[in-house]
TORVOLUM-631464 format. One line per 8 residues: number of its first residue (from 1); for each residue y, z, x of C-alpha. Coordinates in Angstrom, 1 decimal. Layout:
<recs>
NUM	Y Z X  ...
</recs>
This chain:
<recs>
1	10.4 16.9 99.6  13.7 18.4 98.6  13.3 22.1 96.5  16.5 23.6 95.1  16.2 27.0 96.0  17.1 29.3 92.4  19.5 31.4 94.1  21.5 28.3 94.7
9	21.4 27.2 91.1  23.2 30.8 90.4  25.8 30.6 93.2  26.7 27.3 91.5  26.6 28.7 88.2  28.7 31.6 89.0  31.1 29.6 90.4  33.8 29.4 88.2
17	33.5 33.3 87.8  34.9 33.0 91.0  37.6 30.6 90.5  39.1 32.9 87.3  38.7 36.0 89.6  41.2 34.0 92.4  43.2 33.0 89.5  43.7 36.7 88.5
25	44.1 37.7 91.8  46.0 35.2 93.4  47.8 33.9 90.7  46.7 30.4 90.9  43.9 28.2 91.6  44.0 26.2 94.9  43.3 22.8 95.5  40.4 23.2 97.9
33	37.8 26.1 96.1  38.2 23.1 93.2  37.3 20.2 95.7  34.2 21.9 97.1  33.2 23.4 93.6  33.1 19.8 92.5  31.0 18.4 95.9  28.8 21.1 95.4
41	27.7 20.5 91.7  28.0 16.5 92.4  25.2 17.1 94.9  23.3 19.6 92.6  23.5 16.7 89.9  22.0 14.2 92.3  19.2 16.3 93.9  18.0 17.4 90.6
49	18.1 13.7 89.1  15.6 12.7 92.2  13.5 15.7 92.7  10.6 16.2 91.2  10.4 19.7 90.4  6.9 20.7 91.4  4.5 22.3 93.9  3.6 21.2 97.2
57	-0.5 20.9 96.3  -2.2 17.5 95.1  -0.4 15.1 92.8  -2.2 13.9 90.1  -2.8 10.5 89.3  0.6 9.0 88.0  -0.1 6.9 84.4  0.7 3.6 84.3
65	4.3 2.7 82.7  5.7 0.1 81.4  8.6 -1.3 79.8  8.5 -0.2 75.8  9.8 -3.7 75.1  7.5 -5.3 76.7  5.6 -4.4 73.1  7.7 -5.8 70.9
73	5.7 -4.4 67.7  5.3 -1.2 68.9  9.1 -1.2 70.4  9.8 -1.5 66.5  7.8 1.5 65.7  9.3 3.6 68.0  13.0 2.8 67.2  12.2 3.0 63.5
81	10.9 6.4 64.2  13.1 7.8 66.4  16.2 6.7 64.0  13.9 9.2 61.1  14.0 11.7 63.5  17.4 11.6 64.4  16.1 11.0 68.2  16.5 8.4 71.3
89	14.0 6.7 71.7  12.2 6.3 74.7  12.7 3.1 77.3  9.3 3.3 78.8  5.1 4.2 77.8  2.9 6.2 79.8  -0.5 4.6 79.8  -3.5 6.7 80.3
97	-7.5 6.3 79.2  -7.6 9.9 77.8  -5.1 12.1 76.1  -6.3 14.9 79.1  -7.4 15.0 81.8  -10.7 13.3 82.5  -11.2 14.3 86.4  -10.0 16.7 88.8
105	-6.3 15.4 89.6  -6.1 12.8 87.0  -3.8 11.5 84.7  -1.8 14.3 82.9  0.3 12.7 80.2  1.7 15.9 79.0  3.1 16.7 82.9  6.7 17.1 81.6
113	7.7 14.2 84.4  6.1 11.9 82.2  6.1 13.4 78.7  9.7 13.5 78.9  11.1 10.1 79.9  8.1 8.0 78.5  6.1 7.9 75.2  2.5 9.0 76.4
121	-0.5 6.6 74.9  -3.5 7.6 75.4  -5.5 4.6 75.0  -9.2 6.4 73.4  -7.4 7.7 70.5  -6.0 3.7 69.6  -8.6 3.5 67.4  -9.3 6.4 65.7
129	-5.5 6.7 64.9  -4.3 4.9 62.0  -0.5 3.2 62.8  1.0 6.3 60.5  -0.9 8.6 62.2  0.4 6.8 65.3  4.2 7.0 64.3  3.2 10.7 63.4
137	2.6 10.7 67.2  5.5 9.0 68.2  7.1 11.9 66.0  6.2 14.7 67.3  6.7 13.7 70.7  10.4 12.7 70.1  10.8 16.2 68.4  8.4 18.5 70.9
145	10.5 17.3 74.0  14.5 17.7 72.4  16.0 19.9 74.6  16.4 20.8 78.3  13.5 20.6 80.2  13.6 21.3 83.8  14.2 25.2 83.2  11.1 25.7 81.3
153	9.4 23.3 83.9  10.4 25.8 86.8  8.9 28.3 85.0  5.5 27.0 84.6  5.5 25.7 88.2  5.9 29.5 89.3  3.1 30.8 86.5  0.7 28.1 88.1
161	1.7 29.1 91.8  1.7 32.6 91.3  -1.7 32.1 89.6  -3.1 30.4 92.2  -2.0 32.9 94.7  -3.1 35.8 92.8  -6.7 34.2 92.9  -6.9 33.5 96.5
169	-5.9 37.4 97.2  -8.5 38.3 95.2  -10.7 36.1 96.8  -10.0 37.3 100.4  -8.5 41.1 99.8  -10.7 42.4 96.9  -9.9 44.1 94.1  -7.0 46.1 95.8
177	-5.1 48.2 93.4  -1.4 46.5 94.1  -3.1 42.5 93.4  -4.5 44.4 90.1  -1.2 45.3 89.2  0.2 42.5 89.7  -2.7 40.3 87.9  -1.8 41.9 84.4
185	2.0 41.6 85.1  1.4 38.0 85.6  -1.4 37.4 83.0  1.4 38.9 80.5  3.8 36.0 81.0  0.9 33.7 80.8  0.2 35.0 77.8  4.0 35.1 76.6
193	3.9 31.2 77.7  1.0 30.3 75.7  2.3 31.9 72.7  5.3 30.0 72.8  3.8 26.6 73.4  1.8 27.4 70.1  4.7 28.3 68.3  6.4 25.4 69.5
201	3.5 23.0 68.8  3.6 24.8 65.3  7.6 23.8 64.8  6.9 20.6 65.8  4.2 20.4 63.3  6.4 21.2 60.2  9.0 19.3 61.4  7.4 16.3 61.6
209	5.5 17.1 58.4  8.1 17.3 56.2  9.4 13.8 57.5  6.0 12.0 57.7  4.1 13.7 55.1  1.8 16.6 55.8  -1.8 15.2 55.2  -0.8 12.4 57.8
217	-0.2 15.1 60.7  -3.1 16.7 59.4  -5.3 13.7 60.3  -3.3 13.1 63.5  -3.3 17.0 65.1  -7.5 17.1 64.0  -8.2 14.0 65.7  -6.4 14.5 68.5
225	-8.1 18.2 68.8  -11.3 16.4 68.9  -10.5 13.6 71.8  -8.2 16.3 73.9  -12.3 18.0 73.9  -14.6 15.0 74.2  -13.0 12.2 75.8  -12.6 13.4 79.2
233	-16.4 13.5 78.9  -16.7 10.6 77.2  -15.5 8.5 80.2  -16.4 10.3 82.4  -20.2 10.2 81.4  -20.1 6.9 79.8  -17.4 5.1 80.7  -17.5 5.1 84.5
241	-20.9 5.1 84.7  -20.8 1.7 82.9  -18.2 0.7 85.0  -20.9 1.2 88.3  -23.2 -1.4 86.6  -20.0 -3.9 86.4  -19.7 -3.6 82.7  -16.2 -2.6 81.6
249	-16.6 -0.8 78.0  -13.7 -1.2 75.0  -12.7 2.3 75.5  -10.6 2.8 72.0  -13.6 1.0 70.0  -16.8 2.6 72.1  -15.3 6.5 71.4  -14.4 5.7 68.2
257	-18.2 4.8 67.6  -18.8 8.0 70.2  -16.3 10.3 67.9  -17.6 9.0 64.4  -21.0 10.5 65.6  -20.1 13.9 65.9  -17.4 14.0 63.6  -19.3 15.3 60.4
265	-20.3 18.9 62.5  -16.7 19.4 64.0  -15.3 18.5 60.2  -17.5 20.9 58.9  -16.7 23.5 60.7  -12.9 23.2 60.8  -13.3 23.0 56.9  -15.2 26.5 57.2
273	-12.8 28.1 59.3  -10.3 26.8 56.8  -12.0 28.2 53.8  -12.4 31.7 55.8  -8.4 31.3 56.3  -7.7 31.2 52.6  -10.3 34.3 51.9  -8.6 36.4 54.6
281	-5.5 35.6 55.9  -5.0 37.8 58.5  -8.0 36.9 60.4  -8.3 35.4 63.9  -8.3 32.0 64.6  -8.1 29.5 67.0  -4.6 27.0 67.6  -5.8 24.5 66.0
289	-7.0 26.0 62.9  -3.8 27.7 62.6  -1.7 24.8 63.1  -3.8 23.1 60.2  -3.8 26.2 57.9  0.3 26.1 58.5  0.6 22.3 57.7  -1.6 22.7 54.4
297	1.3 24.7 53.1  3.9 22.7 53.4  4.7 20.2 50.4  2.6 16.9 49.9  5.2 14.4 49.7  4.2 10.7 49.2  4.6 9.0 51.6  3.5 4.7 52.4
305	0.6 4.8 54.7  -0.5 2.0 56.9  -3.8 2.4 57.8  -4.5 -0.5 60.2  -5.8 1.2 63.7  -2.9 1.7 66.0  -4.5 -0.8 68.5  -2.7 -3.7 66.5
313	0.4 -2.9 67.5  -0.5 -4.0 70.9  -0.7 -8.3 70.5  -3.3 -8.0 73.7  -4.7 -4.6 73.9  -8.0 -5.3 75.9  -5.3 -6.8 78.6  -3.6 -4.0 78.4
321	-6.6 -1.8 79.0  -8.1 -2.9 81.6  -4.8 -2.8 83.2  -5.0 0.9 82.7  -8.7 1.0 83.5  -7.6 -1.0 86.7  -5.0 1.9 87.4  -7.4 4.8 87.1
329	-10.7 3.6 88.6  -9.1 1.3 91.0  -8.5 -2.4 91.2  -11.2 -3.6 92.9  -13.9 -1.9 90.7  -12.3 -3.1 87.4  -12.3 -6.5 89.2  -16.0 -7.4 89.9
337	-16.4 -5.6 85.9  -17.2 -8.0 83.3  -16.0 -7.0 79.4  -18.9 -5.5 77.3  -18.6 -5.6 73.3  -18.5 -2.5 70.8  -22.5 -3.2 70.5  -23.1 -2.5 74.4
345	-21.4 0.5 73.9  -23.3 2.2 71.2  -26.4 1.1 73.3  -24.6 2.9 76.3  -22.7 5.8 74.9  -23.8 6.6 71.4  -27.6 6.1 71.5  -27.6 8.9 75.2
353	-25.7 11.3 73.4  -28.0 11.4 70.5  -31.3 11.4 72.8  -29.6 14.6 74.3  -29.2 16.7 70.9  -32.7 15.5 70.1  -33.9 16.4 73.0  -32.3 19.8 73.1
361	-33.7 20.3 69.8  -37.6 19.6 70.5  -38.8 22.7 69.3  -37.2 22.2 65.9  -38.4 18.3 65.9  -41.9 18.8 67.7  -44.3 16.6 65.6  -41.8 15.9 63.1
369	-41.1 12.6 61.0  -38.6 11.1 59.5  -40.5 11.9 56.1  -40.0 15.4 57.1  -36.2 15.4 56.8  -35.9 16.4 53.4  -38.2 19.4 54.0  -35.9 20.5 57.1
377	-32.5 19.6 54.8  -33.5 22.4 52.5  -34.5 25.0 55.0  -31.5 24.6 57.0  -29.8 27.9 55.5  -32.9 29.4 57.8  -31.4 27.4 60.5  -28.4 29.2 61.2
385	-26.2 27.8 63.8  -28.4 24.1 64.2  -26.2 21.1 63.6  -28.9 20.0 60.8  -27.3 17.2 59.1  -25.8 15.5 62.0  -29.2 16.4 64.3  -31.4 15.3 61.4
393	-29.2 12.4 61.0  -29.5 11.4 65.0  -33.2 12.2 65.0  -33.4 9.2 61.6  -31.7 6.7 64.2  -33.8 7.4 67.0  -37.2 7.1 65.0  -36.2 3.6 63.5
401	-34.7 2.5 67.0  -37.7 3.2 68.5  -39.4 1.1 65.8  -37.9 -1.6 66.5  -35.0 -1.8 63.9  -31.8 -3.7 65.4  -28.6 -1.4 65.9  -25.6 -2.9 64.6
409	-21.8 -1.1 64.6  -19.0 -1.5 62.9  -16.0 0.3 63.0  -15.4 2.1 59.8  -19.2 1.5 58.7  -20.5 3.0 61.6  -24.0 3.0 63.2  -26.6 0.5 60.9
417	-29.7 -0.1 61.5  -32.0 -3.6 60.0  -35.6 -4.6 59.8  -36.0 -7.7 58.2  -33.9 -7.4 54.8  -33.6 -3.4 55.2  -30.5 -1.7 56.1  -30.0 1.7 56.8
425	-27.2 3.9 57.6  -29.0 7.2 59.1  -26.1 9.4 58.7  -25.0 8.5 55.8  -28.2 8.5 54.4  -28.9 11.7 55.4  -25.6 13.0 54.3  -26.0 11.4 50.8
433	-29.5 13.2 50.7  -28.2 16.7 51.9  -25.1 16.4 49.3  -27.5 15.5 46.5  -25.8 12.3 46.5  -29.5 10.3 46.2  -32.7 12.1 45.6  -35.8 12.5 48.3
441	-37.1 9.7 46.4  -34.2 7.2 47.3  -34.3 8.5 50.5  -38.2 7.3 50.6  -37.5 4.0 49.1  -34.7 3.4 51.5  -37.5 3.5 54.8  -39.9 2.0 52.7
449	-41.3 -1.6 53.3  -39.2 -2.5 49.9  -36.7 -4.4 50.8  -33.0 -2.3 50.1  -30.1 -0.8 51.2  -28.3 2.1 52.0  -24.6 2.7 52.1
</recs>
């Protein structure tokens, strides 16, 4: 692989330094410094248009990419957008399954030889993203990447190397006194680094605010937050797993069912860190907090919202993603998989994760019922630091599942359970109850052998 060596890059820089200094010395410029000053930055133009500037280690998984028109609705979105912000708009999408990472050397749709050239869709968030908060996407991306971007790409290559190097010395020379020395120099442009990539995320932010309309990058920056942290799990717990028993999930439905059950804690407690925000504003807090305290400042304009899920702008999305799926777990796996329905996924993802908080919680549950769970709602002030509502919520569902009630999903509506006539949304109900929304005795006659309903 060809690497331009930096000191080359300044010798060509400096070049015509040199040809005003033979000007004022010779009084004139010759033909032949011009002819090889042009050769030279006519090679530096190609080599940097084919190289890849990056390390010599693994290569991650490339995503897959395609044409943007071969989308004709979402080629309309983009274009649309792009003209708002002023921008080009991209020729080609990066497909992925998750907006990081999910495995060691996977996909990476925020590598800048990717983000740059190609809108990046990450095909779990397809769902949970409204097509607003999709063009809010579309946004930011147009206006995150303006600019140059090989310099700053040089740059992180080094941190990473010189990272990884610094580790390995550790690792095989101790804690010698020069690799010290050098460990805080270099943690100090790491730090330097992060701190602009927030402050740029944070430009971005406003910028794309005041176009779109605040409250719709809001929703867009907290969802993403939330799948950047859980669906490199998701697929990798549930997803591939599946896979090995040649069923091939909906991945943009089945975490949308997966996110929608641990939604109501993370809300809560970006709401909270919100609140302690307002009551101290100087206090530390984490990027995404800040970036959400900064965009609640900002004017709410009106703006039209569109809140179909941004799946629809794909006319044949579960082609499309088993395509991807095909790409990132391999051809021949994806092959011999047959397509399972939203319901097989809440049997296979949502129903495990809730056994597992139960579970972790069997000292708090131990002999417990669900006619218990107003009792527990009302001491959960005692309970500092337990995910009560959601936990209480999860232990409801698994009580009536394992009575026998039928699970049913529907996106928006969420988990619902029947038995005969009776319907039952357990985290809802249990919301409604902890909220004061319906009293314990509507929260009786809801289980209760009298046929009703709960919404």
């Amino acid at each position: 692989m060809i690497v331009l060596n930096p000191a080359a890059l300044v010798l060509i820089a400096e070049f015509p330094l040199f040809l005003l200094l033979l000007w004022y010395l010779e009084g004139g410029i010759y033909f032949k410094p011009i002819a090889v000053y042009i050769i030279i930055i006519g090679l530096a133009v190609v080599i940097m248009g084919k190289t890849r500037f990056t390390d010599d280690g693994p290569a991650d998984d490339a995503p897959l990419s395609k044409p943007l028109d071969s989308f004709p609705t979402l080629e309309e979105l983009v274009k649309r957008t792009a003209s708002v912000c002023g921008r080009t708009a991209p020729r080609r999408v990066s497909l992925s399954l998750s907006p990081t990472p999910w495995r060691r050397f996977g996909v990476d749709l925020h590598r800048r030889q990717y983000h740059a050239v190609a809108l990046p869709v990450p095909l779990s968030c397809m769902e949970i993203w409204s097509v607003s908060e999709f063009e809010a996407h579309i946004a930011r991306t147009l206006v995150f990447r303006a600019g140059t971007s090989w310099p700053a790409a040089i740059i992180e290559r080094a941190i990473q190397r010189l990272t990884t190097e610094q580790h390995q010395r550790r690792v095989l020379g101790g804690a010698h006194w020069t690799v010290q020395a050098r460990a805080g120099l270099l943690q100090r442009y790491v730090d330097a680094l992060n701190e602009w990539g927030f402050l740029a995320d944070v430009k971005a932010d406003v910028n794309v605010g005041r176009l779109l309309g605040s409250g719709t990058v809001m929703a867009f920056t907290y969802k993403t937050a939330l799948a950047q942290v859980l669906a490199p799990a998701f697929i990798a717990s549930i997803i591939e797993p599946a896979l090995e028993r040649h069923a091939l999930l909906p991945v943009a439905e089945s975490y949308a069912a997966y996110a929608a059950a641990i939604d109501p804690y993370w809300s809560a407690t970006v709401n909270q860190k919100l609140k302690d925000i307002d009551r101290s504003p100087g206090s530390n807090s984490d990027s995404l907090i800040a970036r959400l305290a900064v965009l609640s400042t900002l004017p709410a304009g009106f703006t039209l919202q569109d809140p179909r899920p941004a799946t629809t702008l794909f006319s044949e999305f579960d082609a499309v993603a088993r395509e991807v799926a095909a790409n990132e777990f391999g051809l021949e796996r994806v092959k011999l998989a047959v397509d399972a329905d939203v319901g097989d996924s809440v049997r296979l993802s949502v129903i495990p994760q809730m056994r597992d908080e139960v579970a972790r919680n069997y000292v708090l549950l131990e002999e417990k019922t669900p006619d218990d769970i107003p009792e527990l709602l009302a001491a959960k002030e005692q309970l500092a630091g337990k995910r009560i509502p959601y936990l209480l919520g999860a232990f409801l569902a698994l009580s009536l599942i394992d009575e026998n009630w039928d699970v049913h999903y529907e996106i928006g509506a969420g988990i619902q359970l029947c038995l005969g006539k009776r319907l039952v949304q357990p985290f809802t109900l249990v919301e409604q109850l902890d909220t004061k929304v319906i009293s314990e005795a509507d929260f009786a006659n809801a289980l209760s052998s009298t046929p009703g309903s709960s919404g």
